[in-house]
C-alpha positions as CSV (number, residue, x, y, z in Angstrom):
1,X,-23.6,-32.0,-37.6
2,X,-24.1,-32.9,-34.1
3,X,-19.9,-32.4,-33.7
4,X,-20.8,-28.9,-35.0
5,X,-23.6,-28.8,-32.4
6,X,-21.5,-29.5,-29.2
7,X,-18.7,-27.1,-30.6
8,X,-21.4,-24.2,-30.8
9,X,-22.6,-25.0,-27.8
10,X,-19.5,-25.3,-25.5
11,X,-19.0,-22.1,-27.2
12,X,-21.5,-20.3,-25.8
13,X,-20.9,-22.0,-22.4
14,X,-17.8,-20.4,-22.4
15,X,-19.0,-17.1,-23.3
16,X,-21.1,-17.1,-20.6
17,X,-18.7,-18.6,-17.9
18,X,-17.4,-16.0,-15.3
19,X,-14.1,-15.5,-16.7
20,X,-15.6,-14.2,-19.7
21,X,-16.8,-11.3,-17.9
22,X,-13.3,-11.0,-15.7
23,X,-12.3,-7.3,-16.0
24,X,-8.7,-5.8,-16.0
25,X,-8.4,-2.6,-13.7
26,X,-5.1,-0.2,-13.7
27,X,-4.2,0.3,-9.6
28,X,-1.9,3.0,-8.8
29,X,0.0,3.3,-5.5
30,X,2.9,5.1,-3.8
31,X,6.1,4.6,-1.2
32,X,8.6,5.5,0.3
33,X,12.2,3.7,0.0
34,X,15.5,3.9,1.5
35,X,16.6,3.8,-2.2
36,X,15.4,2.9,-5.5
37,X,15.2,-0.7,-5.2
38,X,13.4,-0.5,-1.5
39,X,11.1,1.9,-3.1
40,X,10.2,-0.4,-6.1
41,X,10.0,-3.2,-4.1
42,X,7.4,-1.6,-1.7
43,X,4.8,0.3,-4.1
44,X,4.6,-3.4,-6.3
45,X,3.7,-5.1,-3.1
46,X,1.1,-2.4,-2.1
47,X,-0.3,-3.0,-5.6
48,X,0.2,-6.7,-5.6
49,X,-2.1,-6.7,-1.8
50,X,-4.4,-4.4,-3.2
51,X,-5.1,-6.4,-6.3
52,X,-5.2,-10.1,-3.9
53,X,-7.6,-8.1,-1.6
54,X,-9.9,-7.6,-4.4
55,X,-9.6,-11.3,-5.0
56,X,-7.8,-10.8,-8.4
57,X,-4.3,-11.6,-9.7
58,X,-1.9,-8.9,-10.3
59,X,-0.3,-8.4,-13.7
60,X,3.2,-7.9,-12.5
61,X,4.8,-7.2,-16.0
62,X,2.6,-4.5,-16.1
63,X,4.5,-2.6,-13.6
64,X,5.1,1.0,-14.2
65,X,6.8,3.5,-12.5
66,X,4.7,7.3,-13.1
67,X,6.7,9.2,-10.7
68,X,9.8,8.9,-8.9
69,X,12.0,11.2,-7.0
70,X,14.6,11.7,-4.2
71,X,14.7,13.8,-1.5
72,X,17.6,16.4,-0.8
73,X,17.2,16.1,2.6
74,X,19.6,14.3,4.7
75,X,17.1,13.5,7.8
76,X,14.5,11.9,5.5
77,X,14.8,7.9,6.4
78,X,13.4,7.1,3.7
79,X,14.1,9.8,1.1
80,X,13.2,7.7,-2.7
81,X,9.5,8.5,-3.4
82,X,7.6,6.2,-6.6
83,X,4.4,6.2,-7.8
84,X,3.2,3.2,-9.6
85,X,0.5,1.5,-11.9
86,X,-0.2,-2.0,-12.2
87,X,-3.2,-4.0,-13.9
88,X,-5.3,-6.7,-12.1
89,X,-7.3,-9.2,-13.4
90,X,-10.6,-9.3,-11.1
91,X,-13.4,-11.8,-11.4
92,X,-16.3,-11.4,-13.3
């Protein structure tokens, strides 16, 4: 009984710690690329600094691209354009 005790009760310790009450948030961003890759590469570090200045840790395989498009024009230096989501785990 008392094993059963000390189970319950590291049970509710747990429940009650911080990371019980961590929350996942969905942070969208945008850039600007000189392709696809540069533009990839620069919205998931704007989300990956946004989620570490919240004090959190970024999800990276929840990356997703929402938008993405290329401009026509040829004096554009940095003509690919993405929108992007990605969670973060914050502290409770």
């Amino acid at each position: 009984m008392k094993n059963l005790n000390a189970v319950i009760l590291a049970g509710c310790l747990f429940g009650l710690s911080n990371s019980a009450f961590a929350d996942t948030v969905n942070l969208t961003n945008s850039a600007d690329g000189a392709n696809r890759d540069a533009g990839l590469a620069a919205v998931k570090k704007k989300l990956q600094d946004a989620c570490a200045e919240r004090k959190g840790t970024a999800i990276t395989d929840s990356f997703e691209v929402v938008f993405e498009k290329t401009s026509a024009n040829p004096d554009v230096p940095k003509p690919y354009y993405v929108d992007g989501r990605m969670q973060c785990d914050l502290p409770g």
